[in-house]
N, CA, C and O atoms as a MOPAC input file, in Angstrom:
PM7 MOZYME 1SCF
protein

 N     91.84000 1   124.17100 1    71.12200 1
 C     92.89100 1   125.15000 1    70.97700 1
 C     92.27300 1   126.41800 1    70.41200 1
 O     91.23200 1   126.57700 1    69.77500 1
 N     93.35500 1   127.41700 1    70.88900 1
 C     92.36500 1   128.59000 1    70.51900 1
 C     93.68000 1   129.38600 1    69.57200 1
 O     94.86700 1   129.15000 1    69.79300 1
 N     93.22000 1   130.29600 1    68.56700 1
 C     94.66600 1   130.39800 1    67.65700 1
 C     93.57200 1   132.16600 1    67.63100 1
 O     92.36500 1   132.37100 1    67.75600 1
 N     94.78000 1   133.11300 1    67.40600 1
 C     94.67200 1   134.17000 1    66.48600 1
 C     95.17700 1   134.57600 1    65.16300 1
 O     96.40400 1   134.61400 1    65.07000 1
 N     94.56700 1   134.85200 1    64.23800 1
 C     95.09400 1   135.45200 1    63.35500 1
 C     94.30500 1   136.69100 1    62.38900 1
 O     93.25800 1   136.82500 1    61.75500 1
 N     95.72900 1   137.60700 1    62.78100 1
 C     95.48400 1   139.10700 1    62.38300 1
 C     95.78800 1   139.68400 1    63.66300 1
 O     96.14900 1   138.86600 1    64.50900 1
 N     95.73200 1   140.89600 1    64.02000 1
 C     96.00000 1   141.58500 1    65.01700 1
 C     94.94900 1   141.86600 1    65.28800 1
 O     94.00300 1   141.77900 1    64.50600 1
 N     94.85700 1   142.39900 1    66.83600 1
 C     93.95400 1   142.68200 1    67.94700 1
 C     93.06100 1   143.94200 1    67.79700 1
 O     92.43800 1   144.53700 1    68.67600 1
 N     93.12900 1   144.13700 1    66.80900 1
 C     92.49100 1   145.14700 1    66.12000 1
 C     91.01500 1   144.80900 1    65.68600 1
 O     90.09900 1   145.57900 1    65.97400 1
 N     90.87200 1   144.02500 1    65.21500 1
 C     89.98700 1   143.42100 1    64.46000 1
 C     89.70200 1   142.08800 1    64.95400 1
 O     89.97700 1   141.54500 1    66.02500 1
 N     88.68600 1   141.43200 1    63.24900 1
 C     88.12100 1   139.91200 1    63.51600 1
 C     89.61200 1   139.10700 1    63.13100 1
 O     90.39600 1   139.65600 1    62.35700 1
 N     89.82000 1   138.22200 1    63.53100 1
 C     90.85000 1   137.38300 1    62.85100 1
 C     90.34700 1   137.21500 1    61.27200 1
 O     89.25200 1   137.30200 1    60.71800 1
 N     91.65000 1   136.94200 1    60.84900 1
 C     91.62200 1   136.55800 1    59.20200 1
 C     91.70300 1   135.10400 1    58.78000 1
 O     92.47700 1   134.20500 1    59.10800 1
 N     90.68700 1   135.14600 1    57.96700 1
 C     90.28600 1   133.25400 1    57.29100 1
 C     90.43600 1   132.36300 1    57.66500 1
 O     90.30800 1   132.47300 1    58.88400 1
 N     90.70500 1   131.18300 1    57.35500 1
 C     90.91000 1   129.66900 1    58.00500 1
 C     92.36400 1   129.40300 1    57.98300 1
 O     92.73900 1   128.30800 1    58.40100 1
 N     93.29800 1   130.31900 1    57.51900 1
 C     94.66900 1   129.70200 1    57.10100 1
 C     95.13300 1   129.86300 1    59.13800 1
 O     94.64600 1   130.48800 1    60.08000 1
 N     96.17900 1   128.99800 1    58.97800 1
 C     96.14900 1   129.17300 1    60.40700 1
 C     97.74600 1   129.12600 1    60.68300 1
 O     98.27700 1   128.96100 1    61.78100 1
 N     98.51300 1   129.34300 1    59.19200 1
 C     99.92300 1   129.37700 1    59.13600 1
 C    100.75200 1   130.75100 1    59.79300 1
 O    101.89000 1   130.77000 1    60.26200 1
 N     99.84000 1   131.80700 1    59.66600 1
 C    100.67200 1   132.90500 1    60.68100 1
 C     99.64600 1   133.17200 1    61.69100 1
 O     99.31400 1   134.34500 1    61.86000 1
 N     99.02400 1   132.12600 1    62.48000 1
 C     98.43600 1   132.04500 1    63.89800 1
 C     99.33200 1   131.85400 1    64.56800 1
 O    100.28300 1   131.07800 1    64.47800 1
 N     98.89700 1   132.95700 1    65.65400 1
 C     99.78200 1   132.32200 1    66.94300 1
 C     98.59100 1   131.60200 1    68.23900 1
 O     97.52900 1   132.15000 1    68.53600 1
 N     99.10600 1   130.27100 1    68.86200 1
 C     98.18400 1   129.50300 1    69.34700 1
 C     98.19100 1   130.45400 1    70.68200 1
 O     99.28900 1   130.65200 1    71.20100 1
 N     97.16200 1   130.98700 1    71.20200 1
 C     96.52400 1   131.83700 1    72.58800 1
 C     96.28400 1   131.04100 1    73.71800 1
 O     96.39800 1   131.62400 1    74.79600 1
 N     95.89500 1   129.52800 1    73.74600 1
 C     95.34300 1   128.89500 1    75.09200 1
 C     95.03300 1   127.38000 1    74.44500 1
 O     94.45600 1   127.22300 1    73.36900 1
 N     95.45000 1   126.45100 1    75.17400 1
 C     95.12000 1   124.87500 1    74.73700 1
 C     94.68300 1   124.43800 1    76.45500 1
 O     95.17800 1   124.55900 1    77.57500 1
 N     93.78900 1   124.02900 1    75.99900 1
 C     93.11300 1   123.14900 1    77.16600 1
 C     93.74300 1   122.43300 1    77.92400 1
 O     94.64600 1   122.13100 1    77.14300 1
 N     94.00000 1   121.88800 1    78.89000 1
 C     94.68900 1   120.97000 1    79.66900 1
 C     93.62100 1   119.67000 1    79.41900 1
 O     92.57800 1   119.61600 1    78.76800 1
 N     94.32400 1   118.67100 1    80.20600 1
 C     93.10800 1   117.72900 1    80.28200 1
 C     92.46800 1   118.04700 1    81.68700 1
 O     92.86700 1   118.99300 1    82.36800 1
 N     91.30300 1   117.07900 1    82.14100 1
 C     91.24700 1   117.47000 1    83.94700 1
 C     91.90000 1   116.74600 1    84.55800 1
 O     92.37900 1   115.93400 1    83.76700 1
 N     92.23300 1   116.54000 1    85.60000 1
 C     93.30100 1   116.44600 1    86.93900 1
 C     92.91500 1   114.98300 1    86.96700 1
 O     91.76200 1   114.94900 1    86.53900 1
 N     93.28600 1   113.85200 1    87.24000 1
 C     92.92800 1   112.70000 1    87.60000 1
 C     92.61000 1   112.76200 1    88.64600 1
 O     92.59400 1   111.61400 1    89.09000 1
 N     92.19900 1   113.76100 1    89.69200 1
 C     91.66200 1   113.37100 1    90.92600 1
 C     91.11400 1   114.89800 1    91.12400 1
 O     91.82500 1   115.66500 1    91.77200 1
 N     90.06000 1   115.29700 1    90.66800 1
 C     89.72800 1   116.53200 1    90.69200 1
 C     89.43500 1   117.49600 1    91.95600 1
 O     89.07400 1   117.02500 1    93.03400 1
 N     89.58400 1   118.63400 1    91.78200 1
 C     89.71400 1   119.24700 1    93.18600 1
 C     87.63300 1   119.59000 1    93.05200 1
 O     86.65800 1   119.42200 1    92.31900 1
 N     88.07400 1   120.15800 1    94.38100 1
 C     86.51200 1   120.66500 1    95.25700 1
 C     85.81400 1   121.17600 1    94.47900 1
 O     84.64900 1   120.80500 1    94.33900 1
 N     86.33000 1   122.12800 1    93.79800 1
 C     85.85700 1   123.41800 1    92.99600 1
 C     86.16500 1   122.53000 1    91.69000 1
 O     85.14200 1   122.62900 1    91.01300 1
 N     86.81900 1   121.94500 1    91.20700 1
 C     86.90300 1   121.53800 1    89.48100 1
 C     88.09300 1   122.56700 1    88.68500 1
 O     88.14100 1   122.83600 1    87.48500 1
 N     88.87500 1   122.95900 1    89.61900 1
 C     89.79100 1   123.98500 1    88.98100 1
 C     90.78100 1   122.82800 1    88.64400 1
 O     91.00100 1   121.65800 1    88.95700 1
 N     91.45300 1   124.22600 1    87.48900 1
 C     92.07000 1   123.10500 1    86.36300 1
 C     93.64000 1   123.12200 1    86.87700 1
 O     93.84600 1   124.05000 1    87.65900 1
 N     94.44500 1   122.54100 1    86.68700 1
 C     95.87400 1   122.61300 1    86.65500 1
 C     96.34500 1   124.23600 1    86.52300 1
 O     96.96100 1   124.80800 1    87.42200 1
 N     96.03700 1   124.73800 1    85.52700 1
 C     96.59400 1   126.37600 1    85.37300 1
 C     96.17400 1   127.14900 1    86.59300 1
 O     96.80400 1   127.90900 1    87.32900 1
 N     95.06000 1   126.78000 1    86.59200 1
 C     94.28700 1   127.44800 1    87.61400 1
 C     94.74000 1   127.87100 1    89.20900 1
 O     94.73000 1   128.89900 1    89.88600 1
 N     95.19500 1   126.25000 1    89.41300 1
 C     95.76500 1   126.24900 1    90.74900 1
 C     96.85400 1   126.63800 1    90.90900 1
 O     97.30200 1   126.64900 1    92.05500 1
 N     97.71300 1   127.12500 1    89.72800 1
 C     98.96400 1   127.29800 1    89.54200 1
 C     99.18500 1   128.90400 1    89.48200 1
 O    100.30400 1   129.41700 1    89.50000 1
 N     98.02200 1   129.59900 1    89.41100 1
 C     98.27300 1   130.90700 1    89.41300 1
 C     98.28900 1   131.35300 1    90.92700 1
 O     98.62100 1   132.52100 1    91.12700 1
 N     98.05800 1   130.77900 1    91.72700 1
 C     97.75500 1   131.16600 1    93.15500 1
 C     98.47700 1   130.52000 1    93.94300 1
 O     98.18400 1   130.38700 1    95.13100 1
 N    100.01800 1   129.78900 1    93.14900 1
 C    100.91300 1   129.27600 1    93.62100 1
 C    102.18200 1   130.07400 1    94.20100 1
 O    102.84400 1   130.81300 1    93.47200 1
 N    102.52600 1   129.85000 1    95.77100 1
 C    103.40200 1   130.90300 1    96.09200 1
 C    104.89500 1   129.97400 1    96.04300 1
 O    104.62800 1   128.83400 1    96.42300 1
 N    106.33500 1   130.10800 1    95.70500 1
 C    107.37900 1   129.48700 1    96.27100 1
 C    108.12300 1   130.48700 1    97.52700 1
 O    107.65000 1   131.54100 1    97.95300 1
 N    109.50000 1   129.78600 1    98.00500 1
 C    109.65900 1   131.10200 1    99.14000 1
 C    110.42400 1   132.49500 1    98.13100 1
 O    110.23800 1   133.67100 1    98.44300 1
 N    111.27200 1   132.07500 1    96.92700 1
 C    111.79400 1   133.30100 1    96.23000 1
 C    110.58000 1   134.64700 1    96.28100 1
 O    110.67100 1   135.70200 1    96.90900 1
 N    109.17200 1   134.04900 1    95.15900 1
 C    108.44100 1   135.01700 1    94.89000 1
 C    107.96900 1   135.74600 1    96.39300 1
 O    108.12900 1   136.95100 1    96.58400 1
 N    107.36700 1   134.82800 1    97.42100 1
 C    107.18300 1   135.22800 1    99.03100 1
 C    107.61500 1   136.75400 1    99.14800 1
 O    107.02600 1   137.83400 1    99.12200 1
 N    109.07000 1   136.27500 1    99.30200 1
 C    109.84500 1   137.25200 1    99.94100 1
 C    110.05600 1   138.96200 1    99.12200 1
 O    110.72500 1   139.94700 1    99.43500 1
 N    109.18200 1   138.68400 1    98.05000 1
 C    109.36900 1   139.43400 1    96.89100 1
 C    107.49400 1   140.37900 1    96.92700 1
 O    107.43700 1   141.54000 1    96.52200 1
 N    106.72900 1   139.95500 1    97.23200 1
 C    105.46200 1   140.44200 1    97.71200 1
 C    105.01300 1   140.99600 1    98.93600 1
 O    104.93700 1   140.65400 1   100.11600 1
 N    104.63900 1   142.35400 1    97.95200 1
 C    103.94900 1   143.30700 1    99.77500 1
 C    102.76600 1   142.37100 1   100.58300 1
 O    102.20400 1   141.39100 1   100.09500 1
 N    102.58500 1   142.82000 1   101.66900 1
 C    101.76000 1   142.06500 1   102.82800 1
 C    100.26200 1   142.21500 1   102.00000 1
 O     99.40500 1   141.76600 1   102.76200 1
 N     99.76800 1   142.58200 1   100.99300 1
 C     98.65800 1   142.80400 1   100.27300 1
 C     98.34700 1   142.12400 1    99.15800 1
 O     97.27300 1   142.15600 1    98.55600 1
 N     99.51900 1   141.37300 1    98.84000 1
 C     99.25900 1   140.58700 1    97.54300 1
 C     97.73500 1   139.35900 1    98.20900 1
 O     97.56900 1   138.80300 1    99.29500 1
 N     97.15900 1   139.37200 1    97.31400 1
 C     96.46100 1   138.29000 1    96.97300 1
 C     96.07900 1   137.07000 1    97.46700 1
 O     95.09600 1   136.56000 1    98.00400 1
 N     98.16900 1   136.50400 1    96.78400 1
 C     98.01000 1   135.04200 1    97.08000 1
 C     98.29800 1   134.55400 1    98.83800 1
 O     98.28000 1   133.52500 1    99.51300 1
 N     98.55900 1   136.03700 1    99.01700 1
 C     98.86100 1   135.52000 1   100.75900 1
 C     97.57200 1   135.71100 1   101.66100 1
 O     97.57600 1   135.99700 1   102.85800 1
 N     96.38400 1   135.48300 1   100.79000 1
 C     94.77700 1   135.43700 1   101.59400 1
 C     94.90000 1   134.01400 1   102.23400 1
 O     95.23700 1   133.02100 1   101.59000 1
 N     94.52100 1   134.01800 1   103.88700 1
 C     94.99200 1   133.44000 1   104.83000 1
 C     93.29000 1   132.33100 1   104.28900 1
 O     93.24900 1   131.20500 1   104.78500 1
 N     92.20300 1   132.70700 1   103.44000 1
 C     91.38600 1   132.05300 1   103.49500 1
 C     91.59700 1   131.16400 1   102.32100 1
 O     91.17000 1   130.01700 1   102.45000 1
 N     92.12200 1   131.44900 1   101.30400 1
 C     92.64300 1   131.31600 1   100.61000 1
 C     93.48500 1   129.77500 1   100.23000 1
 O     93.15800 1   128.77400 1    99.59200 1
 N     94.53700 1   130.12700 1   100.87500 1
 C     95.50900 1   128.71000 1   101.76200 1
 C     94.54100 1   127.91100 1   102.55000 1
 O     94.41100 1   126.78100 1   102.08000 1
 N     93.87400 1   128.12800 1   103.52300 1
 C     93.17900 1   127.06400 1   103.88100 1
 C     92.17800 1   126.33300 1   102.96900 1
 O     91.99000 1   125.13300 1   103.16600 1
 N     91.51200 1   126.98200 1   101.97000 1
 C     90.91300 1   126.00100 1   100.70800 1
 C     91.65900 1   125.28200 1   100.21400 1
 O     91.48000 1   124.06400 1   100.24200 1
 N     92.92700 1   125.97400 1    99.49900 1
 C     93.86500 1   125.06200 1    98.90400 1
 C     93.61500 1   123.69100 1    99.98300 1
 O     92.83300 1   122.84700 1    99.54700 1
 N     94.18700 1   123.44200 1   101.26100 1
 C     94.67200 1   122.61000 1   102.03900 1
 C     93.03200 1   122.10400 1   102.52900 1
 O     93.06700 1   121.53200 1   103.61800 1
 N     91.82700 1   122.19600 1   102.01500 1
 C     91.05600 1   121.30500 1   102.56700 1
 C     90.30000 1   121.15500 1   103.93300 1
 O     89.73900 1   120.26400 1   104.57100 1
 N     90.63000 1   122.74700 1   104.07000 1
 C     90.13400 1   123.29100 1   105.45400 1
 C     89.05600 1   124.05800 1   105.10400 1
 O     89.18000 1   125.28000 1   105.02400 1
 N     87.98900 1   123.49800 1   104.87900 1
 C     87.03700 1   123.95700 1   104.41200 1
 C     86.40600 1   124.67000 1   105.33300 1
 O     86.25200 1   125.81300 1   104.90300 1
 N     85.82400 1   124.49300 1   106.74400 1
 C     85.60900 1   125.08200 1   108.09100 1
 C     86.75600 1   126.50700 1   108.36200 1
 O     86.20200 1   127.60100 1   108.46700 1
 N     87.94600 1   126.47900 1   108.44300 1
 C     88.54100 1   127.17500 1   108.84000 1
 C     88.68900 1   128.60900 1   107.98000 1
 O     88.92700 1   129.78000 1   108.27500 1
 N     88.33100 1   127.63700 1   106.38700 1
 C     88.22700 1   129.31700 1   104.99300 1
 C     87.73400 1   129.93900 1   105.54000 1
 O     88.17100 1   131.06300 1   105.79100 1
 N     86.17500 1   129.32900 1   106.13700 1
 C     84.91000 1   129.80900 1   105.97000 1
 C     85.00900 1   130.81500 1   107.02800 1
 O     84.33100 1   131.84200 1   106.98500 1
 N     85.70300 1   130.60000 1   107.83400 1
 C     86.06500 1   131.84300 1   108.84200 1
 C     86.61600 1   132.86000 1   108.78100 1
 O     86.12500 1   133.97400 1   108.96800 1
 N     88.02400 1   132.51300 1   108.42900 1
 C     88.54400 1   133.71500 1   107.53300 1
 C     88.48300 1   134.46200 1   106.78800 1
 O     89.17200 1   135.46400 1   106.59400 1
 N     86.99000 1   133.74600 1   105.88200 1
 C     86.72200 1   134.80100 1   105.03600 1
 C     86.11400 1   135.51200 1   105.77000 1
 O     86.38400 1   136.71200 1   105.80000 1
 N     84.96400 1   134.88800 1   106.69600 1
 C     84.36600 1   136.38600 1   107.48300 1
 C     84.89700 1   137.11300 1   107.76900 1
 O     84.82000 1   138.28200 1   107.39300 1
 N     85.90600 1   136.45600 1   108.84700 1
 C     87.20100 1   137.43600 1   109.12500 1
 C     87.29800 1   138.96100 1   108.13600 1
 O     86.80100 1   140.07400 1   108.30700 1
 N     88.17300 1   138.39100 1   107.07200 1
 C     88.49100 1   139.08200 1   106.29000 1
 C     87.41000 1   139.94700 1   105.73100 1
 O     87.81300 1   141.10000 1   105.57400 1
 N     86.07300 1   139.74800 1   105.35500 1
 C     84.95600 1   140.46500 1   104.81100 1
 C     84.67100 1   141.60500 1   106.17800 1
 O     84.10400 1   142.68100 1   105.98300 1
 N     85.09000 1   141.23200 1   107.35800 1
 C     84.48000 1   142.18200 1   108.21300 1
 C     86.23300 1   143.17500 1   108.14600 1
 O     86.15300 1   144.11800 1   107.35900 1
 N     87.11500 1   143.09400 1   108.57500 1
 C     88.44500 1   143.99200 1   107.77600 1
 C     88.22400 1   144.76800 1   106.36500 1
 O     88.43900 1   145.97900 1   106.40900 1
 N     87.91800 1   144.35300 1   105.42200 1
 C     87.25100 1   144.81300 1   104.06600 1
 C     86.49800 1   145.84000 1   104.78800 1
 O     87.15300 1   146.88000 1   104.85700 1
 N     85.07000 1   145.92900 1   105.48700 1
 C     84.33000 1   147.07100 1   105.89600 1
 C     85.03400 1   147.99000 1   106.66600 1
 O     84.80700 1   149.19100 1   106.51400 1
 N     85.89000 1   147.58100 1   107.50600 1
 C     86.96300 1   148.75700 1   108.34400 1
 C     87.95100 1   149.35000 1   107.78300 1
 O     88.40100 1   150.36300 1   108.31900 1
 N     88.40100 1   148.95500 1   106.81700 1
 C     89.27200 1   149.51200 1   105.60100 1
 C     88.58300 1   150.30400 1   104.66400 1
 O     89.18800 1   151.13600 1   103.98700 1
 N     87.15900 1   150.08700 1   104.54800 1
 C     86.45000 1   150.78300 1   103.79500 1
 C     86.31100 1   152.35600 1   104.39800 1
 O     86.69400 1   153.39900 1   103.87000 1
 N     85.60700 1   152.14900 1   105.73400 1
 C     85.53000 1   153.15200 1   106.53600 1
 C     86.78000 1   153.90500 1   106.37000 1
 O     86.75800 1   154.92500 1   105.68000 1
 N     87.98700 1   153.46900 1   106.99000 1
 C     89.29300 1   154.35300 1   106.31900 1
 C     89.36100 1   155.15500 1   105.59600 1
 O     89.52400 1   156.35900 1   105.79600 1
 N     89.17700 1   154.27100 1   104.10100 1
 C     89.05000 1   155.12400 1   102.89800 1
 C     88.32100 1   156.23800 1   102.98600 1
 O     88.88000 1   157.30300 1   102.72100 1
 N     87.36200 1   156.23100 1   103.25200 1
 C     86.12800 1   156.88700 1   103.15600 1
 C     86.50600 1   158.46500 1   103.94600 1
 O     86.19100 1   159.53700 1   103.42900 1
 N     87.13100 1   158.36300 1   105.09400 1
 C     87.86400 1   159.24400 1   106.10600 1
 C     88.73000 1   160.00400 1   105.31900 1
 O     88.87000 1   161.19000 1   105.61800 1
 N     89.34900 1   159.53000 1   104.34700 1
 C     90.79500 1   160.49400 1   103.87800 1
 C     91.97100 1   159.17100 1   103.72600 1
 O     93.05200 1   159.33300 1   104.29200 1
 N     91.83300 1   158.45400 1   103.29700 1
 C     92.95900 1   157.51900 1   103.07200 1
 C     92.93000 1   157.72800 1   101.76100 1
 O     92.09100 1   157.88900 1   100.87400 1
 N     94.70200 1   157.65300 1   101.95700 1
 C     94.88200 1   157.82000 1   100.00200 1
 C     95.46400 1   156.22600 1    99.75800 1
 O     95.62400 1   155.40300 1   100.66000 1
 N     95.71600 1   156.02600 1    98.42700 1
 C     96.53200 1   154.99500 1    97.80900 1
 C     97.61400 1   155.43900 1    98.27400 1
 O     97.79000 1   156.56900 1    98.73000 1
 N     98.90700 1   154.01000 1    98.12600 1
 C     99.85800 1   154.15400 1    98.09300 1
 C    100.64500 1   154.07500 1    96.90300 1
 O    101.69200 1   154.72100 1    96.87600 1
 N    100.17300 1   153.10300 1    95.50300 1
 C    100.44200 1   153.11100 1    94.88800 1
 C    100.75400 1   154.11300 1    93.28700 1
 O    101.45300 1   154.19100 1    92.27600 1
 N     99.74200 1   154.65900 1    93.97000 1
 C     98.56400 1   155.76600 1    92.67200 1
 C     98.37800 1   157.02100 1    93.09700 1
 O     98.19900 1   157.13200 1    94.31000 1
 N     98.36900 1   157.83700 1    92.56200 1
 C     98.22100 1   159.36100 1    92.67900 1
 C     96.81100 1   159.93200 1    91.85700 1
 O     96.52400 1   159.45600 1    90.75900 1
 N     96.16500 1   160.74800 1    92.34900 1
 C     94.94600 1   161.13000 1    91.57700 1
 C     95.11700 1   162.05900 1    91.03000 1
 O     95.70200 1   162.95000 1    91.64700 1
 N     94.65300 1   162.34400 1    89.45600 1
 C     94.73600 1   162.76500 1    88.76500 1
 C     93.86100 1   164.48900 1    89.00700 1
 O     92.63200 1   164.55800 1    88.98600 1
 N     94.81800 1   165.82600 1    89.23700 1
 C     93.84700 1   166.85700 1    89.41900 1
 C     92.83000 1   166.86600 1    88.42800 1
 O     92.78200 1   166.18500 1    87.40300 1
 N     92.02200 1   167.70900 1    88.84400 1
 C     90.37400 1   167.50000 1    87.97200 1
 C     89.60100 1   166.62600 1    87.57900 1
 O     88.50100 1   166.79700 1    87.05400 1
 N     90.36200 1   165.22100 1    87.91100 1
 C     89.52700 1   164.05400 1    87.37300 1
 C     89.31700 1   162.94500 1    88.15400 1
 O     90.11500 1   162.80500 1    89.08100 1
 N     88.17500 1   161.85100 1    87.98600 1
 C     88.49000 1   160.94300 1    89.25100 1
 C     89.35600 1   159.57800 1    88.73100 1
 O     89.25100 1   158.45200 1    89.21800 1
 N     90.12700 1   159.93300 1    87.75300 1
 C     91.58200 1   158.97400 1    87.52400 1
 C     92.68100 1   159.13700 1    88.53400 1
 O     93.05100 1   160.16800 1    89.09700 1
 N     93.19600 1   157.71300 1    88.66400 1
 C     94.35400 1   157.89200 1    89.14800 1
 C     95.15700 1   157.31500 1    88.08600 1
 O     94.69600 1   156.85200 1    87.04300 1
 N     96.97900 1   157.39400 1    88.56400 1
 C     98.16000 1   157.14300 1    87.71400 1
 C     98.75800 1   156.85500 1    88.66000 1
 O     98.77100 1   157.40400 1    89.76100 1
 N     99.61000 1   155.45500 1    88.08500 1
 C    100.51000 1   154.71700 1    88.88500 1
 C    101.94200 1   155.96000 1    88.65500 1
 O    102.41300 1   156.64700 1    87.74900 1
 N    102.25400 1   155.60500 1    90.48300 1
 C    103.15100 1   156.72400 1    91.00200 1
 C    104.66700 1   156.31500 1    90.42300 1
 O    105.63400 1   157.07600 1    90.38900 1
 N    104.62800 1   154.77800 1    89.93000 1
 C    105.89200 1   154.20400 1    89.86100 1
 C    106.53900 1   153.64900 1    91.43100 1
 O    107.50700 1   152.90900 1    91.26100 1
 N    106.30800 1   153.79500 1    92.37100 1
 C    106.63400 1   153.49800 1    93.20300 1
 C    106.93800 1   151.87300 1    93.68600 1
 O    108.00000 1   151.51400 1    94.19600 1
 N    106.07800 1   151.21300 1    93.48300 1
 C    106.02300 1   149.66700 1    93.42000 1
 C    107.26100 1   149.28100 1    93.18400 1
 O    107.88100 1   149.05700 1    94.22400 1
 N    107.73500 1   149.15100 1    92.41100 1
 C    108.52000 1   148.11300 1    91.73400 1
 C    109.78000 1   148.45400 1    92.51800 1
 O    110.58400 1   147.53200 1    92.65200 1
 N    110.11400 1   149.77700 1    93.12100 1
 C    111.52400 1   150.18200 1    93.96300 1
 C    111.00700 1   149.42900 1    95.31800 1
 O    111.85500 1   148.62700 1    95.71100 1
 N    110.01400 1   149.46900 1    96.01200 1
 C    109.87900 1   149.33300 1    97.11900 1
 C    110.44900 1   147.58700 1    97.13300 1
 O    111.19900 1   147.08100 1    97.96800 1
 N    109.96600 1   147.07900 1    96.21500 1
 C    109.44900 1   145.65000 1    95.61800 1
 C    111.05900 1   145.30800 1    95.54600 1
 O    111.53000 1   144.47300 1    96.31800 1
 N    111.80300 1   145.92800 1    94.67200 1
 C    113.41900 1   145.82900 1    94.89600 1
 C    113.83200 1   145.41800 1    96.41900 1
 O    114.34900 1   144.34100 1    96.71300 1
 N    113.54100 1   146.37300 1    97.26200 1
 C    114.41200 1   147.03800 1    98.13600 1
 C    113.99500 1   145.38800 1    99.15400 1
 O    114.61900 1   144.59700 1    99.86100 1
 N    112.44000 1   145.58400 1    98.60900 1
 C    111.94700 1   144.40300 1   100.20400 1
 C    110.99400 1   144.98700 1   100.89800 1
 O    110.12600 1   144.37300 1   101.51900 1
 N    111.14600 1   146.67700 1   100.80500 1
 C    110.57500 1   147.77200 1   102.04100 1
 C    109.49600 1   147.49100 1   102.08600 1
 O    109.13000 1   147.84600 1   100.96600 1
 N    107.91800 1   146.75400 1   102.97400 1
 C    106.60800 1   147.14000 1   102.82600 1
 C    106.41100 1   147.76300 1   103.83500 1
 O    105.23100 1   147.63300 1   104.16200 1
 N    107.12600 1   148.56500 1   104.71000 1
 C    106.98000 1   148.98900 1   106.03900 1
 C    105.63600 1   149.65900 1   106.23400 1
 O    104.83100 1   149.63900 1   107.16500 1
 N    105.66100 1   150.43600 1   104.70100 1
 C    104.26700 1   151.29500 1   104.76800 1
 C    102.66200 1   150.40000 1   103.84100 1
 O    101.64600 1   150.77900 1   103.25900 1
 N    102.94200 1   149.83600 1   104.00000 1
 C    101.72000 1   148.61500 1   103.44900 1
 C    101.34200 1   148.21100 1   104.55300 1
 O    102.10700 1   147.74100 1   105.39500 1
 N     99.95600 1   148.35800 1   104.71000 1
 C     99.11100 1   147.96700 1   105.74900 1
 C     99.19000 1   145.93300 1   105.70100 1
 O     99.43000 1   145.37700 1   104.62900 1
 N     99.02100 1   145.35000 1   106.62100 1
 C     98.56800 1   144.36500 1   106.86700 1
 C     97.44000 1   144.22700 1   106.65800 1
 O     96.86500 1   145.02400 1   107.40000 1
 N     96.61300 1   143.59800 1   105.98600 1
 C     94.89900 1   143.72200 1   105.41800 1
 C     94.45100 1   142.22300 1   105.68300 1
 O     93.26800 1   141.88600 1   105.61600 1
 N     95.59900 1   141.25000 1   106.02400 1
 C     95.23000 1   140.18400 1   106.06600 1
 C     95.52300 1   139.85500 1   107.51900 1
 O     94.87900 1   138.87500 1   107.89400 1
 N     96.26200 1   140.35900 1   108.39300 1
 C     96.47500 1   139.93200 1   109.41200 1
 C     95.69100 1   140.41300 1   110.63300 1
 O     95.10200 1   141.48600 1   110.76700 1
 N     95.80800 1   139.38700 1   111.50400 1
 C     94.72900 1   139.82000 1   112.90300 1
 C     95.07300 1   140.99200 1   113.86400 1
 O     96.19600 1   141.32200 1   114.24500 1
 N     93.82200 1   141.57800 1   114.19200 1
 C     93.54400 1   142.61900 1   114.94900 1
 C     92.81100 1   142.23100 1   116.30900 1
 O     91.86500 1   141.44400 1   116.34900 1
 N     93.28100 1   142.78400 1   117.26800 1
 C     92.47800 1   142.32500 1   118.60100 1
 C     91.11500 1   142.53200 1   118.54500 1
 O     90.30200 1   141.94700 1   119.26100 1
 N     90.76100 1   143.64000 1   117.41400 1
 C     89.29100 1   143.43000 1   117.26400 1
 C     88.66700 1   142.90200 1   116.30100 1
 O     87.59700 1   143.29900 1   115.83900 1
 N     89.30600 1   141.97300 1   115.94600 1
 C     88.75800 1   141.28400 1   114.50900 1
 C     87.69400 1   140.85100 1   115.09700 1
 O     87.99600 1   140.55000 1   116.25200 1
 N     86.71100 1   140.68600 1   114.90700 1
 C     85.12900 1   139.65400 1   115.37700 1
 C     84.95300 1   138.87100 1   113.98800 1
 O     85.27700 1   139.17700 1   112.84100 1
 N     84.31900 1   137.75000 1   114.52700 1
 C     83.74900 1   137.18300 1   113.14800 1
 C     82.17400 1   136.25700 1   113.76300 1
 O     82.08900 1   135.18500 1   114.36300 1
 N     81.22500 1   137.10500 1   113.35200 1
 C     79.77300 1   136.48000 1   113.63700 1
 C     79.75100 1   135.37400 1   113.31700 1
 O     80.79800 1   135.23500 1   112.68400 1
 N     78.91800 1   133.87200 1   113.33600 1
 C     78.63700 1   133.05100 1   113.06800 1
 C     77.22400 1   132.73700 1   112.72500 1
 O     76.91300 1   131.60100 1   112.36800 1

C-alpha cells in the first residue's frame, strides 16, 4: 500500500499515518494471467461499455482496432493492424506537417503553446464527431508491408 501524508508540495510527513490518505493498493495477480502480465486495473482502463462508446470521438484510444484484437487473443491479426495503423500515423504526420491544425487546441500567438479551445466537451454532449478524422479506420490505400 502506498499512503501520503502532507501535501503534494513536499516530502510526506513522519510515520504517523493517521491523516494519510491511502494513493494505490496492489491487487493480487489474476488467477490465470494474461499474455502481457497486466493486472486487473490495468485491463480495466481500456475497458469500453456501449454507454461510454457512444460518448467517444472516432480518436479515442480505446477504440484502437489493434488494440481489441490483443485483448481477444488475436495475436496475428494486432500485429497487422498495428502496421496498419503505424503506416496511417506517417500519413497523418505528413498532413500535419502541410498546415493541419488541431481541433481541439488553439496556438498560442508568439509561442509554441497551445490552449484547450473548450470545445470537446460540447461536441462530446451533442454526439457531433463529424469533424474528427477517422485515424483508425481503413483507407483504400492503407498498405501494410510484411
Amino acid at each position: 500500500m502506498h499512503y501520503m501524508n502532507g501535501d503534494y508540495t513536499g516530502k510526506g510527513k513522519g510515520p504517523d499515518l493517521s491523516e494519510s490518505h491511502l494513493l494505490w493498493k496492489r491487487s493480487r495477480p489474476p488467477k490465470f494471467p494474461t499474455r502481457y502480465n497486466l493486472t486487473r486495473f490495468a485491463i480495466t482502463l481500456n475497458e469500453l461499455n456501449s454507454q461510454l462508446k457512444k460518448k467517444l470521438p472516432p480518436t479515442d484510444s480505446r477504440l484502437r482496432p489493434d488494440q481489441r484484437c490483443l485483448e481477444n487473443g488475436e495475436y496475428d491479426m494486432a500485429n497487422s493492424e498495428k502496421l496498419r495503423l503505424e503506416q496511417r500515423q506517417r500519413q497523418a504526420q505528413k498532413m500535419q506537417e502541410s498546415g493541419w491544425m488541431p481541433k481541439w487546441f488553439t496556438k498560442e500567438k508568439g509561442s509554441d503553446a497551445y490552449r484547450y479551445n473548450g470545445c470537446y466537451w460540447e461536441a462530446r454532449e451533442k454526439g457531433n464527431w463529424d469533424s474528427c478524422p477517422d485515424i483508425f479506420g481503413h483507407f483504400a490505400s492503407d498498405q501494410v508491408s510484411d
